[in-house]
C-alpha positions as CSV (number, residue, x, y, z in Angstrom):
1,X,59.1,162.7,-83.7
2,X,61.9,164.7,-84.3
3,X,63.2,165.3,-88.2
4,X,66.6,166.8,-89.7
5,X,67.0,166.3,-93.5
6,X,65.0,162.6,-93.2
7,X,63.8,162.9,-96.7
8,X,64.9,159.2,-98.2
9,X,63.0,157.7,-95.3
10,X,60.2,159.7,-93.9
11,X,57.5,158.6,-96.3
12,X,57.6,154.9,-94.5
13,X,57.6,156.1,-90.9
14,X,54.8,158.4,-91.7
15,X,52.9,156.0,-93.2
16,X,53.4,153.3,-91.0
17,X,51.7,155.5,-88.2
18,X,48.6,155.3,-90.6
19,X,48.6,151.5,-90.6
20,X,48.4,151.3,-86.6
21,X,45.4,149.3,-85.3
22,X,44.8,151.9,-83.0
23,X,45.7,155.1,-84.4
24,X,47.9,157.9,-82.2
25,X,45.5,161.0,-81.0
26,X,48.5,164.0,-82.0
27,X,52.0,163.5,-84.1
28,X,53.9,166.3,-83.0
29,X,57.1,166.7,-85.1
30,X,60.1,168.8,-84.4
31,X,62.3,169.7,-87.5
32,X,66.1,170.6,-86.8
33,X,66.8,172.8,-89.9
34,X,66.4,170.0,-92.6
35,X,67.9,171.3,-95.7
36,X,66.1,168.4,-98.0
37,X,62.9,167.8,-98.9
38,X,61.5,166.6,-95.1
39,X,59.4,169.8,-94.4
40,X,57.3,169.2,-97.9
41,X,57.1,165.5,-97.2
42,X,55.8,166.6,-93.4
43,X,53.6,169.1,-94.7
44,X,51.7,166.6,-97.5
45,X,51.5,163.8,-94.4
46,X,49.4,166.7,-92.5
47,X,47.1,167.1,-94.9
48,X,46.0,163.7,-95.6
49,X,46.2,162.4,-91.4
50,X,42.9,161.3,-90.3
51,X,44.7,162.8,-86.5
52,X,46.4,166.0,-85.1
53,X,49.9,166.8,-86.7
54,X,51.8,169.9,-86.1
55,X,55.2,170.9,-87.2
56,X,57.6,172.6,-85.2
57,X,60.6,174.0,-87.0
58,X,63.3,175.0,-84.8
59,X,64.7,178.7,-85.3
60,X,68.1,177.3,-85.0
61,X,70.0,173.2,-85.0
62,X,69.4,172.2,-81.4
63,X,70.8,168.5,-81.7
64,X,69.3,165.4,-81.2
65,X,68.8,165.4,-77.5
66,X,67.9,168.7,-77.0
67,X,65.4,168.3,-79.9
68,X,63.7,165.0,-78.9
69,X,62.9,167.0,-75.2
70,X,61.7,169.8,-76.8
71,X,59.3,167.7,-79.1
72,X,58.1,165.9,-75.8
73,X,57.0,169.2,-73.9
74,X,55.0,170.2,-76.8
75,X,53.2,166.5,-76.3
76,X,49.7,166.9,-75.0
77,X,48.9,163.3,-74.4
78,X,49.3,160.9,-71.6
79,X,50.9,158.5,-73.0
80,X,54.1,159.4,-75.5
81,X,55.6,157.5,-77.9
82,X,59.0,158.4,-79.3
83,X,59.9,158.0,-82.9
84,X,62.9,157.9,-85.2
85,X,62.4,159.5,-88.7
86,X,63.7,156.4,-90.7
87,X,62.5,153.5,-89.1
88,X,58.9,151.7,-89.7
89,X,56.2,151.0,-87.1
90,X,54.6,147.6,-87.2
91,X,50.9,147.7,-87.0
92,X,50.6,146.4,-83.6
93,X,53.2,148.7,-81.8
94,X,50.2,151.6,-80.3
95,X,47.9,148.9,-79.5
96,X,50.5,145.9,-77.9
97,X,51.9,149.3,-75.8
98,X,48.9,150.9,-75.0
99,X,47.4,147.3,-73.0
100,X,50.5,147.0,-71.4
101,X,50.1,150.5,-69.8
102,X,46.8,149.8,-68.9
103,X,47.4,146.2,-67.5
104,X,50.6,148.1,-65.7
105,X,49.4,151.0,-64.7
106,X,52.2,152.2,-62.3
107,X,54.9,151.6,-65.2
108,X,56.7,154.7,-66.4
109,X,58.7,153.7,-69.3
110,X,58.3,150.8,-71.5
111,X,61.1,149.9,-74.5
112,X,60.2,147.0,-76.8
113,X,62.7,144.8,-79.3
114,X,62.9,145.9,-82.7
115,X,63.4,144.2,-85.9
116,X,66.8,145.8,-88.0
117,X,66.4,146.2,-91.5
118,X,68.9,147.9,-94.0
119,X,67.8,151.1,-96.5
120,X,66.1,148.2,-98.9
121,X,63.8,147.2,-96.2
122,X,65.9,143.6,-96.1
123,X,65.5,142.4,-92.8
124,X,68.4,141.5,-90.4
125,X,68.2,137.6,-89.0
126,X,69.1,139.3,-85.7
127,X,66.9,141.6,-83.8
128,X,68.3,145.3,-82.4
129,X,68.4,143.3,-78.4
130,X,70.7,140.5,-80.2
131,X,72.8,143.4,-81.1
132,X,73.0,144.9,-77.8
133,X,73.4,142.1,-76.0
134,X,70.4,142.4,-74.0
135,X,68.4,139.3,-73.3
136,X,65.1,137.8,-72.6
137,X,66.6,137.0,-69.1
138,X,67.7,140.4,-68.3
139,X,64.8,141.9,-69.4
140,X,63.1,139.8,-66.6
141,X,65.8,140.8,-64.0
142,X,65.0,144.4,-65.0
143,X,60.9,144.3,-64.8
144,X,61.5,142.2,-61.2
145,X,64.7,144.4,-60.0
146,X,65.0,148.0,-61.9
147,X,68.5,148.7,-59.8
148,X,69.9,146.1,-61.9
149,X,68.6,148.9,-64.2
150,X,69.7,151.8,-62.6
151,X,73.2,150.6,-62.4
152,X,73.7,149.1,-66.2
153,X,72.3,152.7,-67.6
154,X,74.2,155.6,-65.0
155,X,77.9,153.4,-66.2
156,X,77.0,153.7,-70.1
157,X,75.6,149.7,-70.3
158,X,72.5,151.4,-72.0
159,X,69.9,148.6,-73.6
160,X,66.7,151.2,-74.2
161,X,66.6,152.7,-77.7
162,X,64.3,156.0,-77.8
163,X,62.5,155.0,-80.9
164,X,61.5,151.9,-79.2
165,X,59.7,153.6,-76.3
166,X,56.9,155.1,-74.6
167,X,56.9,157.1,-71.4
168,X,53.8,158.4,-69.0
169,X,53.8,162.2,-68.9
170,X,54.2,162.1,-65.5
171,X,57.3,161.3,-66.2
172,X,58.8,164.2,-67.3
173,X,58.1,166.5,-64.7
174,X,60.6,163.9,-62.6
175,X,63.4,164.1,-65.6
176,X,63.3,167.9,-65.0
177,X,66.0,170.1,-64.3
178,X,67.7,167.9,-67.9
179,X,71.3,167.7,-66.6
180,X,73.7,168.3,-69.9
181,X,73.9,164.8,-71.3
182,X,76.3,165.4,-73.4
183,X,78.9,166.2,-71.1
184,X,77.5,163.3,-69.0
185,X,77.7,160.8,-72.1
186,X,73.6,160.3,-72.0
187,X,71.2,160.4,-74.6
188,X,67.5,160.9,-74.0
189,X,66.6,158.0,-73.9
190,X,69.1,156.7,-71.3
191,X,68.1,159.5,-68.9
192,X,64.3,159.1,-69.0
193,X,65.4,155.4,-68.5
194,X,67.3,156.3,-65.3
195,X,64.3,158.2,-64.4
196,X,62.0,155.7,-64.3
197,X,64.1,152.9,-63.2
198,X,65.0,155.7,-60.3
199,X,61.1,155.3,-59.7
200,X,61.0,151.2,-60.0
201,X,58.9,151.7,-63.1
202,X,61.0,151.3,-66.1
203,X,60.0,147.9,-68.2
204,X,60.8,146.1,-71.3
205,X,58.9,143.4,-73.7
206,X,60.9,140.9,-76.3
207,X,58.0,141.4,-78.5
208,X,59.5,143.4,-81.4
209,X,57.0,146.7,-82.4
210,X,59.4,148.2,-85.1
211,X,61.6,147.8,-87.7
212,X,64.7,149.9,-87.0
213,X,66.7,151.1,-89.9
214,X,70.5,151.1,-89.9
215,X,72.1,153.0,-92.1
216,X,75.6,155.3,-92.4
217,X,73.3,158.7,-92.3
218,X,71.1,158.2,-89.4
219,X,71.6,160.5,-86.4
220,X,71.4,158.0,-83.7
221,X,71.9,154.2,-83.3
222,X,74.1,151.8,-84.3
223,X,74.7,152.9,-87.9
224,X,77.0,155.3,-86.5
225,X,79.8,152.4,-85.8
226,X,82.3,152.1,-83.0
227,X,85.1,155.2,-81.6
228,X,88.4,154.2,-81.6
229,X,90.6,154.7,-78.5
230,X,93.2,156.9,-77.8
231,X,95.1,158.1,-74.7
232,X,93.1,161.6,-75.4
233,X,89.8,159.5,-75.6
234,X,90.5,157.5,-72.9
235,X,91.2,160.9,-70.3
236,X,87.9,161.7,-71.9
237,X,86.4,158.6,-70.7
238,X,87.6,159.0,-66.9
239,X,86.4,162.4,-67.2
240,X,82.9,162.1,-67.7
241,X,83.2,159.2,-65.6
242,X,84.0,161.5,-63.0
243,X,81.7,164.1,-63.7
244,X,79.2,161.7,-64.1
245,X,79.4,160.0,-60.3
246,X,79.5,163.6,-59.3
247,X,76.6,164.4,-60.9
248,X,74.7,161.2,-59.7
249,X,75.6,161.3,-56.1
250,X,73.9,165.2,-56.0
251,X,71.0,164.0,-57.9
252,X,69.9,161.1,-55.5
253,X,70.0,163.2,-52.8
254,X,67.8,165.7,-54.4
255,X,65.6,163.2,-55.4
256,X,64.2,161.0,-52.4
257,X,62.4,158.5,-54.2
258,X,65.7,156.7,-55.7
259,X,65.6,152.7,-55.7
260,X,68.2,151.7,-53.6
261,X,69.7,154.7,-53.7
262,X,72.8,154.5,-50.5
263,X,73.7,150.7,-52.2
264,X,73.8,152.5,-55.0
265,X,75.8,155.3,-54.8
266,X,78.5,153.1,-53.2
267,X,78.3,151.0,-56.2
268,X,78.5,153.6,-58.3
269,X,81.8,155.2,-56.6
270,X,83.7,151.5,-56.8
271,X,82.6,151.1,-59.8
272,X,84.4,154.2,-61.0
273,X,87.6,153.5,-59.8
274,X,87.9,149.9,-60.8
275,X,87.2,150.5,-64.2
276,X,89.2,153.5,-64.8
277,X,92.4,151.7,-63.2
278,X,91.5,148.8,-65.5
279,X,91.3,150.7,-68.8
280,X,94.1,152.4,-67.6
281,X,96.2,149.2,-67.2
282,X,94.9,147.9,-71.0
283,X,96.0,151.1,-72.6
């Protein structure tokens, strides 16, 4: 879990990891420089756990990504779950992901739904795949084909939210060199996603595991609203675009075991060009 100034929320996330049926073996925590009260919070949660937690505090503000990586490599288990600092676990999410890992044992990454809730716990009638568009049926199309995948995530159509996920260890050691996401327009989550979907092991279940909190002061997610566009926005967009094809078309090569990787790569070229000339033509 990775923390910066969490304070109004922390106390339910923490204590929603003590209600699991099957409780986690380690919490490893990663503070960014919180300026609030999370490190006291984080501290009392230690001494009460009935597991393993230990607190990283950064020696200076790494960012989200960065920080969420860093948290990951200091991860001893085999199995990792990521976690947001202001959302709540339901008790089934450990136990309902750990027997799907087991029953799938080649699967790399698994996301789940998630139920949205505002900051007075009041729950949303739609769940966080409603607002992202991403359905039941294209979650199948995903488990059965992960180039569908592959191709949605690597031009920005990113469905997986981090604090919905777990990953094998395994398959980090894959994600590694970690390209600069930012200037590639990727979060973590969307890379270890293209990782494992890269792999053919990237799935999904409906079943929602969380309640994920949206709210104006959260550091990722949909509370963070919607960029407008400009022209210097939009040079911005072809940009990455560019540097992002770039960066894919080295990347496959380096890395053998790519689904689908010479279909793809042509994809991924036309793909580029139609969709710049077409946002080029509505601006």
């Amino acid at each position: 879990m990775c923390t910066y100034n969490g304070g109004e929320f922390l106390h339910k996330q923490l204590y929603s990891f003590l209600s699991q049926t099957k409780l986690p073996d380690e919490l490893i925590i990663c503070d960014d420089r919180s300026s609030d009260n999370t490190l006291t919070i984080l501290e009392e949660f230690k001494t009460i756990a009935p597991f393993k937690v230990e607190i990283y505090i950064n020696n200076r503000n790494l960012g989200a990504r960065a920080n969420f990586f860093q948290a990951i490599d200091f991860c001893n288990g085999d199995l990792i779950f990521l976690a947001d600092q202001d959302d709540i676990w339901m008790p089934h999410k450990i136990m309902t992901f750990f027997n799907y890992f087991e029953s799938h044992p080649n699967c790399l990454m698994l996301f789940s739904n998630a139920k949205m809730i505002n900051i007075s716990d009041l729950e949303s009638t739609k769940t966080i795949w409603d607002a992202f568009g991403y359905t039941i049926e294209m979650s199948n199309s995903w488990n059965v084909n992960n180039t569908l995948s592959l191709k949605s995530m690597v031009f920005g159509k990113n469905y997986i939210t981090g604090a919905c996920s777990a990953i094998k260890k395994q398959l980090i050691e894959f994600s590694k060199p970690t390209p600069d996401l930012e200037s590639l327009d990727l979060w973590h989550d969307a890379w270890l996603g293209i990782c494992a979907a890269a792999l053919g092991e990237l799935r999904s279940i409906s079943e929602p595991c969380i309640f994920y909190r949206i709210h104006e002061q959260q550091q990722l997610g949909l509370g963070q609203g919607k960029p407008t566009t400009t022209k210097r926005s939009l040079e911005d967009h072809i940009n990455k675009r560019l540097q992002k094809a770039r960066f894919f078309l080295l990347w496959s090569f380096k890395n053998r075991s790519m689904v689908g990787k010479l279909s793809l790569l042509l994809f991924l070229l036309r793909k580029l060009f139609v969709n710049a000339i077409r946002k080029i033509v509505r601006f």
